[in-house]
C-alpha positions, 0 to 999 in steps of 0.5 A, spaced: 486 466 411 482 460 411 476 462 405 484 466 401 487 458 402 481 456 399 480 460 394 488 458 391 485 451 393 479 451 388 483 455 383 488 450 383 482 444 382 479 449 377 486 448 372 487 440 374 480 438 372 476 444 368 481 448 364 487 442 362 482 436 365 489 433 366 484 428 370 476 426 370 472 429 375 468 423 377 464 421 384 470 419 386 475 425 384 470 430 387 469 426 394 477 426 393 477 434 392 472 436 397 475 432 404 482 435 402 481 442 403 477 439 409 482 434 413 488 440 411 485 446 415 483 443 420 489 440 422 493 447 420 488 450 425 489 445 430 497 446 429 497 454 429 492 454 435 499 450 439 505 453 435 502 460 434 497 461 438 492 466 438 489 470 442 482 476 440 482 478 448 488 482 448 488 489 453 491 494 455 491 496 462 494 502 467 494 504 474 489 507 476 490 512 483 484 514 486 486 521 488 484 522 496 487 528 500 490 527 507 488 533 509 480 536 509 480 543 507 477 549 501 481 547 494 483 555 491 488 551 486 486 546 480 493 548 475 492 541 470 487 540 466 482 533 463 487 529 460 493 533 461 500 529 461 504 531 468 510 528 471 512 525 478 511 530 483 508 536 478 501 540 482 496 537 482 491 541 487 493 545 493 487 547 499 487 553 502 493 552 508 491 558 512 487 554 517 493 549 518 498 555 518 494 559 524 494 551 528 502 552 527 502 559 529 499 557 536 503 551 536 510 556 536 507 560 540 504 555 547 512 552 545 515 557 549 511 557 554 511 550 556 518 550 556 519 556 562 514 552 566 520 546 564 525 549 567 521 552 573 519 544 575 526 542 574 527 548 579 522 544 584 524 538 583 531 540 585 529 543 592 525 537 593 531 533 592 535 537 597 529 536 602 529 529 602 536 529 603 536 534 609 529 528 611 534 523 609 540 526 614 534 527 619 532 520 620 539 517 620 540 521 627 534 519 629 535 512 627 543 513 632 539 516 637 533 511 637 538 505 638 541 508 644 534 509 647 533 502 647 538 500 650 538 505 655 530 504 656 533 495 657 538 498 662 533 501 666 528 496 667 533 491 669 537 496 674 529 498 676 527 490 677 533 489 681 531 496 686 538 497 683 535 503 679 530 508 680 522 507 677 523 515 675 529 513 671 526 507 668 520 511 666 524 517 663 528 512 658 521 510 656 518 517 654 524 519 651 523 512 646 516 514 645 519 521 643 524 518 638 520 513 634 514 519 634 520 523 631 522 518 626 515 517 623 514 524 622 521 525 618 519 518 614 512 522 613 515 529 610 521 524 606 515 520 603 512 527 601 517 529 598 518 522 593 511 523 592 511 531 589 518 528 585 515 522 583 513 521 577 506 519 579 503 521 586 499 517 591 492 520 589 494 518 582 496 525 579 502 526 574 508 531 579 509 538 577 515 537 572 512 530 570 506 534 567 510 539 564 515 535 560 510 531 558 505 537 556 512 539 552 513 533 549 506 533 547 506 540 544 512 539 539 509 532 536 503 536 535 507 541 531 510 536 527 503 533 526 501 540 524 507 542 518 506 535 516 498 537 515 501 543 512 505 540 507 499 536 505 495 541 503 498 541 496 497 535 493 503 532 488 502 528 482 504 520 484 507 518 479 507 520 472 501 519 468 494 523 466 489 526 471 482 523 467 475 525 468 477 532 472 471 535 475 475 537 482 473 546 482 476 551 486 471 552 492 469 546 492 472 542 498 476 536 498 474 532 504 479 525 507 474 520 505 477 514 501 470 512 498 471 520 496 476 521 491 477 528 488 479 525 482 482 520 477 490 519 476 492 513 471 499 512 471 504 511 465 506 505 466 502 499 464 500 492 462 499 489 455 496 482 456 493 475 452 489 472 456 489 464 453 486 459 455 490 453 459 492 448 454 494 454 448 500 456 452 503 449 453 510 452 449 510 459 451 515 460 453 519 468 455 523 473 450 518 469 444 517 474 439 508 476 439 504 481 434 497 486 436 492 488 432 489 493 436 483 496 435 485 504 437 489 502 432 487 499 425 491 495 420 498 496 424 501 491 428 505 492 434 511 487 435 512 485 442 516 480 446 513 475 451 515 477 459 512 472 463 506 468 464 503 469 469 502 463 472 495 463 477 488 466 476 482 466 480 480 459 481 487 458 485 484 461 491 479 458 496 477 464 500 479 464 508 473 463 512 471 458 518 467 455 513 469 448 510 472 451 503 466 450 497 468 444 493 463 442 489 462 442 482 460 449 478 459 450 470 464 456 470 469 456 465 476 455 466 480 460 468 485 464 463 492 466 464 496 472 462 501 473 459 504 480 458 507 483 453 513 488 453 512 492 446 519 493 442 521 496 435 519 502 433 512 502 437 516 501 443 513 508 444 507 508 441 501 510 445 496 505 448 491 508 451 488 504 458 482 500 456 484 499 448 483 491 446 484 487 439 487 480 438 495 478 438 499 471 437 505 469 439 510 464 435 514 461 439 519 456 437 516 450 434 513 450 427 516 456 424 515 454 418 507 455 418 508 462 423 506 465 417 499 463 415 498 466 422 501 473 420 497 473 414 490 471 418 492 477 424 494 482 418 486 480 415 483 481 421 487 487 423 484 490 416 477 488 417 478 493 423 477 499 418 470 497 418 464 500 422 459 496 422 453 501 425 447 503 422 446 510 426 
Protein backbone atom coordinates (compact mmCIF):
# COMPACT_ATOMS: atom_id res chain seq x y z
CA UNK A 1 0.00 0.00 0.00
CA UNK A 2 2.76 2.24 1.14
CA UNK A 3 5.07 2.19 -2.71
CA UNK A 4 0.87 2.28 -4.56
CA UNK A 5 0.59 5.86 -2.46
CA UNK A 6 3.71 6.45 -3.47
CA UNK A 7 3.54 5.84 -6.92
CA UNK A 8 -0.06 8.14 -7.06
CA UNK A 9 2.49 10.54 -4.87
CA UNK A 10 5.05 10.85 -7.82
CA UNK A 11 2.38 10.83 -10.41
CA UNK A 12 0.99 13.84 -9.10
CA UNK A 13 4.50 15.60 -8.47
CA UNK A 14 5.46 14.51 -11.93
CA UNK A 15 2.00 16.74 -13.33
CA UNK A 16 2.62 19.68 -10.96
CA UNK A 17 6.31 20.07 -11.69
CA UNK A 18 7.24 18.36 -15.34
CA UNK A 19 4.25 18.16 -17.32
CA UNK A 20 2.25 21.76 -16.33
CA UNK A 21 5.25 23.01 -14.56
CA UNK A 22 2.65 24.90 -12.58
CA UNK A 23 5.90 25.30 -10.06
CA UNK A 24 9.68 25.46 -10.58
CA UNK A 25 11.60 22.50 -9.03
CA UNK A 26 14.29 24.24 -7.41
CA UNK A 27 16.33 22.82 -3.89
CA UNK A 28 13.86 24.09 -2.13
CA UNK A 29 10.80 22.32 -3.82
CA UNK A 30 12.62 19.28 -4.05
CA UNK A 31 13.28 19.34 -0.26
CA UNK A 32 9.42 20.03 0.08
CA UNK A 33 8.65 17.21 -2.26
CA UNK A 34 10.74 14.46 -0.67
CA UNK A 35 9.66 15.11 3.50
CA UNK A 36 6.18 14.97 2.55
CA UNK A 37 5.73 11.69 1.42
CA UNK A 38 7.96 10.86 4.33
CA UNK A 39 6.29 12.66 7.51
CA UNK A 40 2.71 11.53 5.82
CA UNK A 41 3.16 7.71 5.72
CA UNK A 42 4.78 7.44 8.72
CA UNK A 43 2.01 9.34 10.51
CA UNK A 44 -0.83 6.92 8.43
CA UNK A 45 1.07 4.17 9.65
CA UNK A 46 1.68 5.04 13.02
CA UNK A 47 -2.62 6.10 13.13
CA UNK A 48 -3.29 2.49 11.35
CA UNK A 49 -1.33 0.39 13.79
CA UNK A 50 -4.07 2.37 16.68
CA UNK A 51 -7.25 2.65 14.92
CA UNK A 52 -6.93 -0.65 12.77
CA UNK A 53 -4.32 -2.53 14.02
CA UNK A 54 -2.95 -5.10 12.22
CA UNK A 55 -1.75 -8.34 12.98
CA UNK A 56 0.75 -11.36 10.49
CA UNK A 57 0.24 -13.77 13.30
CA UNK A 58 -3.19 -15.17 13.14
CA UNK A 59 -3.87 -18.92 13.57
CA UNK A 60 -6.11 -21.47 13.55
CA UNK A 61 -6.30 -23.64 16.71
CA UNK A 62 -8.41 -27.00 17.43
CA UNK A 63 -8.68 -29.55 20.49
CA UNK A 64 -6.83 -31.78 20.20
CA UNK A 65 -7.57 -35.44 22.30
CA UNK A 66 -5.38 -37.86 22.83
CA UNK A 67 -7.19 -41.17 22.12
CA UNK A 68 -6.25 -43.52 25.21
CA UNK A 69 -8.51 -46.82 25.89
CA UNK A 70 -9.67 -47.34 29.61
CA UNK A 71 -9.29 -50.82 29.02
CA UNK A 72 -6.20 -52.83 27.88
CA UNK A 73 -6.83 -55.39 25.26
CA UNK A 74 -6.57 -56.89 21.31
CA UNK A 75 -8.26 -54.42 18.92
CA UNK A 76 -10.48 -56.43 16.11
CA UNK A 77 -12.10 -53.35 14.69
CA UNK A 78 -10.78 -49.95 13.36
CA UNK A 79 -14.10 -48.77 11.09
CA UNK A 80 -13.05 -44.83 10.27
CA UNK A 81 -10.43 -43.79 8.25
CA UNK A 82 -7.37 -41.08 8.19
CA UNK A 83 -8.70 -37.68 7.95
CA UNK A 84 -12.50 -39.05 8.13
CA UNK A 85 -15.13 -36.69 9.27
CA UNK A 86 -17.19 -38.52 12.55
CA UNK A 87 -19.95 -37.27 14.52
CA UNK A 88 -20.20 -37.34 18.60
CA UNK A 89 -20.61 -40.84 19.63
CA UNK A 90 -19.66 -42.79 15.93
CA UNK A 91 -17.20 -46.07 16.38
CA UNK A 92 -14.04 -45.17 16.55
CA UNK A 93 -12.18 -48.76 17.54
CA UNK A 94 -13.67 -51.75 19.38
CA UNK A 95 -11.12 -54.47 21.34
CA UNK A 96 -11.93 -57.77 21.69
CA UNK A 97 -14.87 -58.11 24.70
CA UNK A 98 -14.61 -61.63 25.00
CA UNK A 99 -12.02 -61.57 27.94
CA UNK A 100 -14.27 -58.97 29.80
CA UNK A 101 -17.28 -61.06 29.12
CA UNK A 102 -15.89 -64.40 30.65
CA UNK A 103 -14.78 -62.14 34.03
CA UNK A 104 -18.80 -61.26 33.70
CA UNK A 105 -19.76 -64.68 33.42
CA UNK A 106 -17.92 -65.72 36.47
CA UNK A 107 -19.10 -62.86 38.30
CA UNK A 108 -22.80 -63.99 37.64
CA UNK A 109 -22.13 -67.23 38.45
CA UNK A 110 -20.15 -66.77 42.10
CA UNK A 111 -23.28 -64.16 42.64
CA UNK A 112 -25.67 -66.86 43.79
CA UNK A 113 -23.45 -68.63 45.61
CA UNK A 114 -22.76 -66.03 47.91
CA UNK A 115 -26.03 -65.20 48.52
CA UNK A 116 -27.09 -68.75 49.79
CA UNK A 117 -24.15 -68.56 52.03
CA UNK A 118 -25.97 -64.97 53.18
CA UNK A 119 -29.09 -66.33 53.98
CA UNK A 120 -27.66 -69.64 55.55
CA UNK A 121 -25.31 -67.09 58.13
CA UNK A 122 -28.57 -64.88 58.68
CA UNK A 123 -29.68 -68.48 59.91
CA UNK A 124 -26.86 -68.80 62.53
CA UNK A 125 -26.98 -65.46 63.20
CA UNK A 126 -30.52 -65.84 64.45
CA UNK A 127 -29.92 -69.03 66.47
CA UNK A 128 -27.06 -67.12 68.06
CA UNK A 129 -29.22 -64.39 68.82
CA UNK A 130 -31.90 -67.11 70.57
CA UNK A 131 -28.79 -68.37 72.79
CA UNK A 132 -27.77 -65.25 73.99
CA UNK A 133 -31.14 -64.53 74.96
CA UNK A 134 -31.58 -68.13 76.77
CA UNK A 135 -27.80 -67.04 78.12
CA UNK A 136 -29.21 -63.78 79.06
CA UNK A 137 -32.39 -65.48 80.78
CA UNK A 138 -29.84 -67.80 82.53
CA UNK A 139 -27.98 -65.17 84.26
CA UNK A 140 -30.64 -62.96 85.54
CA UNK A 141 -31.95 -66.30 87.67
CA UNK A 142 -28.58 -66.51 88.79
CA UNK A 143 -28.16 -62.84 89.32
CA UNK A 144 -32.02 -63.81 91.91
CA UNK A 145 -30.33 -66.79 93.41
CA UNK A 146 -26.88 -65.25 94.18
CA UNK A 147 -28.48 -62.16 95.93
CA UNK A 148 -30.24 -64.50 98.55
CA UNK A 149 -26.93 -66.72 98.69
CA UNK A 150 -25.38 -63.45 100.26
CA UNK A 151 -27.83 -62.94 102.58
CA UNK A 152 -28.21 -66.25 103.60
CA UNK A 153 -24.14 -66.84 103.96
CA UNK A 154 -24.46 -63.15 106.24
CA UNK A 155 -27.39 -64.59 108.12
CA UNK A 156 -25.46 -67.69 108.94
CA UNK A 157 -22.18 -66.13 109.99
CA UNK A 158 -23.89 -64.13 112.50
CA UNK A 159 -26.32 -66.82 114.12
CA UNK A 160 -22.89 -68.96 114.03
CA UNK A 161 -20.69 -65.91 115.79
CA UNK A 162 -23.52 -65.92 118.46
CA UNK A 163 -23.50 -69.95 118.83
CA UNK A 164 -26.80 -69.46 117.88
CA UNK A 165 -26.57 -71.26 114.68
CA UNK A 166 -24.35 -74.19 113.58
CA UNK A 167 -20.88 -74.02 111.92
CA UNK A 168 -22.33 -76.65 109.07
CA UNK A 169 -24.83 -74.25 108.09
CA UNK A 170 -22.63 -71.57 107.88
CA UNK A 171 -20.22 -73.33 106.06
CA UNK A 172 -23.21 -74.83 103.64
CA UNK A 173 -24.24 -71.06 102.52
CA UNK A 174 -20.92 -70.52 101.67
CA UNK A 175 -20.50 -73.44 99.22
CA UNK A 176 -23.68 -72.56 97.66
CA UNK A 177 -22.17 -68.62 96.85
CA UNK A 178 -19.07 -70.13 95.51
CA UNK A 179 -21.37 -72.37 93.24
CA UNK A 180 -23.69 -69.42 92.13
CA UNK A 181 -20.90 -67.26 91.31
CA UNK A 182 -19.02 -70.22 89.75
CA UNK A 183 -22.45 -70.52 87.55
CA UNK A 184 -22.81 -67.14 86.81
CA UNK A 185 -19.48 -66.96 85.13
CA UNK A 186 -19.75 -69.55 83.00
CA UNK A 187 -23.25 -68.15 81.79
CA UNK A 188 -21.16 -64.85 81.31
CA UNK A 189 -18.52 -66.82 79.44
CA UNK A 190 -21.03 -68.86 76.96
CA UNK A 191 -23.29 -65.19 76.54
CA UNK A 192 -19.70 -63.39 75.52
CA UNK A 193 -19.21 -66.46 73.11
CA UNK A 194 -22.31 -65.87 71.38
CA UNK A 195 -21.75 -61.83 70.93
CA UNK A 196 -18.31 -62.61 69.65
CA UNK A 197 -19.67 -65.16 66.55
CA UNK A 198 -22.40 -62.19 66.00
CA UNK A 199 -20.43 -59.44 66.12
CA UNK A 200 -18.95 -58.04 63.50
CA UNK A 201 -15.49 -58.76 64.46
CA UNK A 202 -14.34 -61.48 67.00
CA UNK A 203 -11.80 -61.22 69.72
CA UNK A 204 -9.04 -62.83 67.74
CA UNK A 205 -9.61 -60.35 65.21
CA UNK A 206 -11.41 -62.48 62.44
CA UNK A 207 -14.82 -60.88 60.58
CA UNK A 208 -18.23 -63.57 61.78
CA UNK A 209 -19.59 -65.85 59.58
CA UNK A 210 -22.38 -63.50 58.23
CA UNK A 211 -20.09 -60.32 58.37
CA UNK A 212 -17.70 -62.11 55.95
CA UNK A 213 -20.47 -63.22 53.76
CA UNK A 214 -22.45 -59.99 53.24
CA UNK A 215 -19.32 -58.47 52.54
CA UNK A 216 -17.78 -61.22 50.11
CA UNK A 217 -21.40 -60.35 48.28
CA UNK A 218 -20.98 -56.99 48.35
CA UNK A 219 -17.63 -57.15 47.03
CA UNK A 220 -18.67 -59.63 44.23
CA UNK A 221 -21.55 -57.12 42.80
CA UNK A 222 -19.16 -54.19 42.79
CA UNK A 223 -16.77 -56.30 41.05
CA UNK A 224 -19.71 -56.95 38.62
CA UNK A 225 -20.32 -53.62 37.87
CA UNK A 226 -16.44 -52.67 37.61
CA UNK A 227 -16.49 -55.67 34.79
CA UNK A 228 -19.60 -54.36 32.66
CA UNK A 229 -18.24 -51.06 33.04
CA UNK A 230 -14.77 -52.55 31.34
CA UNK A 231 -17.30 -54.31 29.02
CA UNK A 232 -18.80 -51.39 27.80
CA UNK A 233 -15.22 -49.61 27.42
CA UNK A 234 -14.16 -51.89 24.94
CA UNK A 235 -15.63 -49.83 22.24
CA UNK A 236 -14.55 -46.87 21.91
CA UNK A 237 -16.99 -43.47 20.85
CA UNK A 238 -15.97 -40.54 19.23
CA UNK A 239 -15.89 -37.61 21.90
CA UNK A 240 -16.88 -35.06 20.18
CA UNK A 241 -17.38 -34.45 16.53
CA UNK A 242 -14.12 -33.94 14.93
CA UNK A 243 -11.27 -36.06 12.59
CA UNK A 244 -9.39 -39.04 13.41
CA UNK A 245 -5.76 -37.74 12.03
CA UNK A 246 -2.81 -39.37 11.39
CA UNK A 247 -4.58 -43.08 12.03
CA UNK A 248 -2.17 -45.96 12.24
CA UNK A 249 -4.05 -48.05 15.13
CA UNK A 250 -4.57 -51.77 13.06
CA UNK A 251 -6.73 -54.83 14.10
CA UNK A 252 -4.26 -56.88 15.98
CA UNK A 253 -2.56 -54.69 17.49
CA UNK A 254 -3.12 -53.84 21.05
CA UNK A 255 -4.54 -51.12 22.68
CA UNK A 256 -2.84 -50.53 25.99
CA UNK A 257 -4.05 -48.21 29.28
CA UNK A 258 -1.14 -45.75 29.13
CA UNK A 259 -1.67 -42.25 28.96
CA UNK A 260 1.99 -41.70 27.45
CA UNK A 261 0.46 -44.41 24.99
CA UNK A 262 -2.08 -42.74 22.80
CA UNK A 263 -3.71 -45.18 20.06
CA UNK A 264 -4.60 -42.31 18.03
CA UNK A 265 -5.14 -38.42 17.42
CA UNK A 266 -8.98 -36.84 17.48
CA UNK A 267 -9.30 -33.05 16.52
CA UNK A 268 -12.46 -31.83 17.35
CA UNK A 269 -14.38 -29.45 15.12
CA UNK A 270 -14.61 -26.86 17.22
CA UNK A 271 -11.77 -24.37 17.28
CA UNK A 272 -9.91 -21.05 17.74
CA UNK A 273 -9.27 -18.31 15.55
CA UNK A 274 -6.99 -15.93 17.30
CA UNK A 275 -4.61 -12.21 16.46
CA UNK A 276 -1.95 -12.48 18.56
CA UNK A 277 -1.16 -8.28 18.93
CA UNK A 278 1.25 -6.76 21.14
CA UNK A 279 -0.02 -4.94 24.34
CA UNK A 280 0.06 -1.48 23.22
CA UNK A 281 -1.81 -2.35 19.59
CA UNK A 282 -5.07 -3.26 21.06
CA UNK A 283 -5.72 -0.36 23.40
CA UNK A 284 -9.30 0.59 21.53
CA UNK A 285 -10.17 -2.95 20.75
CA UNK A 286 -13.07 -3.60 21.87
CA UNK A 287 -15.66 -7.09 21.50
CA UNK A 288 -18.28 -7.20 18.44
CA UNK A 289 -15.51 -4.93 16.04
CA UNK A 290 -15.67 -5.94 12.76
CA UNK A 291 -11.97 -8.03 11.95
CA UNK A 292 -10.80 -9.44 8.37
CA UNK A 293 -8.10 -12.64 7.71
CA UNK A 294 -6.05 -13.30 5.13
CA UNK A 295 -4.93 -17.08 5.45
CA UNK A 296 -2.50 -18.64 3.56
CA UNK A 297 -4.69 -22.12 2.93
CA UNK A 298 -6.57 -19.68 1.36
CA UNK A 299 -5.04 -16.91 -0.87
CA UNK A 300 -6.65 -13.72 -2.28
CA UNK A 301 -9.75 -14.26 -0.23
CA UNK A 302 -10.56 -12.64 2.88
CA UNK A 303 -12.45 -14.07 5.74
CA UNK A 304 -14.74 -11.40 7.49
CA UNK A 305 -14.78 -11.95 11.22
CA UNK A 306 -16.14 -10.23 14.59
CA UNK A 307 -14.27 -9.70 17.45
CA UNK A 308 -15.19 -11.94 20.77
CA UNK A 309 -13.03 -11.42 23.52
CA UNK A 310 -9.42 -10.32 24.57
CA UNK A 311 -8.16 -12.56 26.10
CA UNK A 312 -6.71 -10.55 28.93
CA UNK A 313 -3.33 -12.75 30.20
CA UNK A 314 -0.58 -14.38 29.09
CA UNK A 315 2.60 -16.22 30.35
CA UNK A 316 4.16 -13.65 31.85
CA UNK A 317 1.23 -13.21 34.45
CA UNK A 318 2.07 -16.08 36.33
CA UNK A 319 5.08 -16.80 39.11
CA UNK A 320 5.28 -20.67 39.34
CA UNK A 321 4.24 -21.82 43.00
CA UNK A 322 7.53 -23.33 44.40
CA UNK A 323 8.96 -22.75 47.95
CA UNK A 324 11.22 -20.90 46.36
CA UNK A 325 11.58 -16.88 46.56
CA UNK A 326 9.76 -15.92 42.90
CA UNK A 327 12.60 -14.96 40.24
CA UNK A 328 12.17 -11.30 39.64
CA UNK A 329 15.05 -10.49 38.07
CA UNK A 330 15.39 -8.81 34.66
CA UNK A 331 15.16 -11.03 31.61
CA UNK A 332 15.69 -9.74 27.89
CA UNK A 333 12.29 -11.68 26.76
CA UNK A 334 10.02 -10.16 24.60
CA UNK A 335 6.75 -8.78 25.91
CA UNK A 336 4.18 -11.14 26.17
CA UNK A 337 1.11 -11.12 23.50
CA UNK A 338 -2.52 -11.16 23.68
CA UNK A 339 -5.12 -13.01 21.86
CA UNK A 340 -8.08 -11.89 20.70
CA UNK A 341 -10.28 -14.56 19.22
CA UNK A 342 -12.16 -14.00 16.30
CA UNK A 343 -15.56 -15.63 15.44
CA UNK A 344 -15.85 -15.78 11.49
CA UNK A 345 -19.49 -14.54 10.02
CA UNK A 346 -21.05 -13.85 6.87
CA UNK A 347 -20.66 -16.38 4.12
CA UNK A 348 -17.49 -17.78 5.43
CA UNK A 349 -19.21 -18.83 8.78
CA UNK A 350 -18.70 -22.31 7.42
CA UNK A 351 -16.00 -22.42 5.73
CA UNK A 352 -13.06 -24.95 6.44
CA UNK A 353 -10.20 -23.96 8.61
CA UNK A 354 -7.88 -26.48 8.70
CA UNK A 355 -6.07 -26.47 12.59
CA UNK A 356 -2.59 -25.05 12.35
CA UNK A 357 -3.14 -22.66 9.29
CA UNK A 358 -2.04 -18.77 9.85
CA UNK A 359 -1.86 -15.71 7.49
CA UNK A 360 -2.50 -11.80 8.81
CA UNK A 361 -5.66 -10.19 9.84
CA UNK A 362 -6.94 -6.47 11.08
CA UNK A 363 -9.50 -5.13 13.23
CA UNK A 364 -11.14 -1.73 12.75
CA UNK A 365 -12.38 -0.70 15.54
CA UNK A 366 -14.45 2.48 16.06
CA UNK A 367 -12.05 5.12 15.91
CA UNK A 368 -10.54 6.54 12.50
CA UNK A 369 -13.08 5.07 9.89
CA UNK A 370 -12.26 7.37 7.70
CA UNK A 371 -8.58 5.58 6.86
CA UNK A 372 -9.95 1.82 7.45
CA UNK A 373 -9.66 1.87 4.11
CA UNK A 374 -5.89 1.82 3.36
CA UNK A 375 -5.74 -1.17 5.70
CA UNK A 376 -8.26 -3.20 3.56
CA UNK A 377 -6.34 -2.10 0.72
CA UNK A 378 -2.83 -3.27 2.35
CA UNK A 379 -4.34 -6.74 3.78
CA UNK A 380 -5.91 -7.33 0.24
CA UNK A 381 -2.30 -6.88 -1.44
CA UNK A 382 -0.77 -9.00 1.02
CA UNK A 383 -3.28 -11.40 0.67
CA UNK A 384 -2.71 -11.53 -3.17
CA UNK A 385 1.21 -11.57 -3.01
CA UNK A 386 -0.10 -15.35 -1.06
CA UNK A 387 -0.43 -16.72 -4.72
CA UNK A 388 3.32 -16.46 -4.98
CA UNK A 389 5.66 -19.48 -4.11
CA UNK A 390 8.95 -18.26 -3.75
CA UNK A 391 10.94 -21.80 -3.90
CA UNK A 392 13.77 -22.95 -6.11
CA UNK A 393 13.02 -26.77 -5.86
Amino acid sequence: MEILLLLIYSGIVWLIFFKFKLLPWNTVTQVIVYIIPVIAISFLILLLNIVAPSSHDVRVLNYNVEVVPTVTGKVIEVPVSPNQHVKKGDVLFKIDPEPFQLKIKALEARIPLLEAKVVSAKAYDKELEQQIAAASNNISVIDAQLELAVKREQQNKELADLGAGSKFDYEQAQANLKNLQAQKAVAESQRLQYLQKISAVSSDGELSEITQARADLEQAKAELKEAQWRLSQTTYLAPADGRVINLQLRPGAMAVQLPLKPVMSFIEDEQWLVALYKQNEIRYVQDGNIAEVALKTYPNHIIKCKVQHIVWANAQGQITASGKLPDTQETHFEEGRFAVRLNVIGEDKDLFLAPGAVGQGAIYTEKGKIIHLVRKVILRVGTKLDWLVPKLH
